[in-house]
Residue frames relative to the residue before (quaternion, step in Angstrom):
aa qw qx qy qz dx dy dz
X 1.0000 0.0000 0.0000 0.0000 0.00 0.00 0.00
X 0.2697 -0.6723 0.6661 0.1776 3.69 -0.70 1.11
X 0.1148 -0.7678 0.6068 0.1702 2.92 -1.82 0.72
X 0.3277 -0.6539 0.6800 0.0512 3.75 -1.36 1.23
X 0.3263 -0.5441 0.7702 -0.0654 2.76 -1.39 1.98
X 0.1112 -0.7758 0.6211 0.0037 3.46 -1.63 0.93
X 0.0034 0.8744 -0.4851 -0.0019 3.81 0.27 0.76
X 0.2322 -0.8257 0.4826 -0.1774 2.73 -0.48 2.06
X 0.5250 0.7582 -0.3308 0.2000 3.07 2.03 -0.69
X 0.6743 0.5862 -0.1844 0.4095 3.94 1.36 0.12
X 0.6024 0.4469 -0.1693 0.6393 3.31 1.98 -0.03
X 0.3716 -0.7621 0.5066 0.1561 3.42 -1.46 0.58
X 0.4224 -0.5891 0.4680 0.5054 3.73 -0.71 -0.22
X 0.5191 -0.0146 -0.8545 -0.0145 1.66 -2.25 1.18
X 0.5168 0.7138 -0.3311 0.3374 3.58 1.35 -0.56
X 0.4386 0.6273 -0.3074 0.5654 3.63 1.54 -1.40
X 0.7522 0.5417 -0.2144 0.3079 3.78 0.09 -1.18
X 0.6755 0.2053 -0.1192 0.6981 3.13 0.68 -1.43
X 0.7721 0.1677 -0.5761 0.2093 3.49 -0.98 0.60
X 0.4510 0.6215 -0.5316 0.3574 3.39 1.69 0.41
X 0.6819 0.5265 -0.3142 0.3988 3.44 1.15 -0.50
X 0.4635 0.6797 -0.2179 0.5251 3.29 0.95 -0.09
X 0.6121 0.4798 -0.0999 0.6206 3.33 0.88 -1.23
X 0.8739 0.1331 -0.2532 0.3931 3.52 0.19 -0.32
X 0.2512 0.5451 -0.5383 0.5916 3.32 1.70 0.44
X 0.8342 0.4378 -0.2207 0.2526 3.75 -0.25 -0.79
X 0.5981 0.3759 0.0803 0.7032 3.08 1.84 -0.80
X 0.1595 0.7969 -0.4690 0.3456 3.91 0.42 1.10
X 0.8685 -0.1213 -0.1729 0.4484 3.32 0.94 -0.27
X 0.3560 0.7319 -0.4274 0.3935 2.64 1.14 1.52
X 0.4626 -0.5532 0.5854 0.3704 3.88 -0.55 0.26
X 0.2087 -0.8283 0.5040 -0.1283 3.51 -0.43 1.89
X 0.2115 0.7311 -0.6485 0.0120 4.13 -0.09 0.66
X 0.1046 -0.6555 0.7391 0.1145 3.35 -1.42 0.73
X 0.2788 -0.5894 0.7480 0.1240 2.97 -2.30 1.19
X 0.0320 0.7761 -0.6168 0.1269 2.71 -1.34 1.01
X 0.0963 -0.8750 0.4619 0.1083 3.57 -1.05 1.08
X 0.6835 0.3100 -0.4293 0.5024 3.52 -1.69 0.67
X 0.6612 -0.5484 0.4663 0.2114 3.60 -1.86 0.78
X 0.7590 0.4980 -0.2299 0.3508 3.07 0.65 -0.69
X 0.6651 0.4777 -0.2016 0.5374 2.92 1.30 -0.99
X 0.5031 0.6201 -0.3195 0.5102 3.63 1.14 -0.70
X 0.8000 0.3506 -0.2209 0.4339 3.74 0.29 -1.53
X 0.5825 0.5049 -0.3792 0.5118 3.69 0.99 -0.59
X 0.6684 0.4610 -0.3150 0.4913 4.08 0.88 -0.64
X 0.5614 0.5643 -0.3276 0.5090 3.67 0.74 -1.02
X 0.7047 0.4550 -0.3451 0.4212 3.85 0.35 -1.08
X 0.3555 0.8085 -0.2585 0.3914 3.19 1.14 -1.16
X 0.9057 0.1112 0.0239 0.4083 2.91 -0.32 -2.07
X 0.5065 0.6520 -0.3790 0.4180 3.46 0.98 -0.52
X 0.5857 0.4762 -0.4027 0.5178 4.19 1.04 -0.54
X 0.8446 0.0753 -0.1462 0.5096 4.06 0.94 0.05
X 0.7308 0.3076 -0.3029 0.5287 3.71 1.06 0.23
X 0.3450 -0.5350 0.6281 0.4475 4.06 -1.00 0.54
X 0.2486 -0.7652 0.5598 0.1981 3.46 -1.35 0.41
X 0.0592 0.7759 -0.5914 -0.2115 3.68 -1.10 0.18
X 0.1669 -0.8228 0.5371 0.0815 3.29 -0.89 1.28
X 0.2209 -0.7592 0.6109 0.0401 3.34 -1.26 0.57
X 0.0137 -0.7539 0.6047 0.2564 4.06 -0.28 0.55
X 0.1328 -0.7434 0.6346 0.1643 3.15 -1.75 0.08
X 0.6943 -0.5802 0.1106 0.4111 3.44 -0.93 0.54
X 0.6342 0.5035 -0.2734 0.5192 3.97 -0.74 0.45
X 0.5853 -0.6132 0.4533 0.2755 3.72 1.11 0.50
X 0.5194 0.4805 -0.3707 0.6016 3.72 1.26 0.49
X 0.0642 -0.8385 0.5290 -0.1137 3.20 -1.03 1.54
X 0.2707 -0.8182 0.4508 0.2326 3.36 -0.49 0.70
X 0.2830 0.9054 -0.2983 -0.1056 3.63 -1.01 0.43
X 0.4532 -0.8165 0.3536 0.0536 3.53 -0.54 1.39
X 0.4338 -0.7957 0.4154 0.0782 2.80 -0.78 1.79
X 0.0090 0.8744 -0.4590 -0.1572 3.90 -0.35 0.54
């Protein structure tokens, strides 16, 4: 299983959203991590995915988190 890294860490929602979705339309059986930056934008994306993906999340430093879809 290849894994795809999605840096998201330059875009806002709604934009953050749709090309995360997109990304895993494209990427299905792959091992999927998305970067992403600021809280807000992070917690509004995390809900998101959590209604169809277990999440694992990981912060790093600068309010930019990283997180992996299982």
């Amino acid at each position: 299983m290849k894994k795809k890294v999605l840096d998201i860490t330059n875009l806002k929602c709604p934009i953050s959203f749709l090309k995360t979705k997109e990304f895993i339309k494209e990427n299905k059986k792959d091992k999927i991590i998305i970067v992403i930056k600021g809280k807000k934008d992070f917690s509004m994306l995390a809900n998101s995915l959590s209604k169809n993906f277990e999440l694992k999340v990981t912060e790093r430093k600068n309010n930019v988190f990283e997180i992996q879809l299982n």
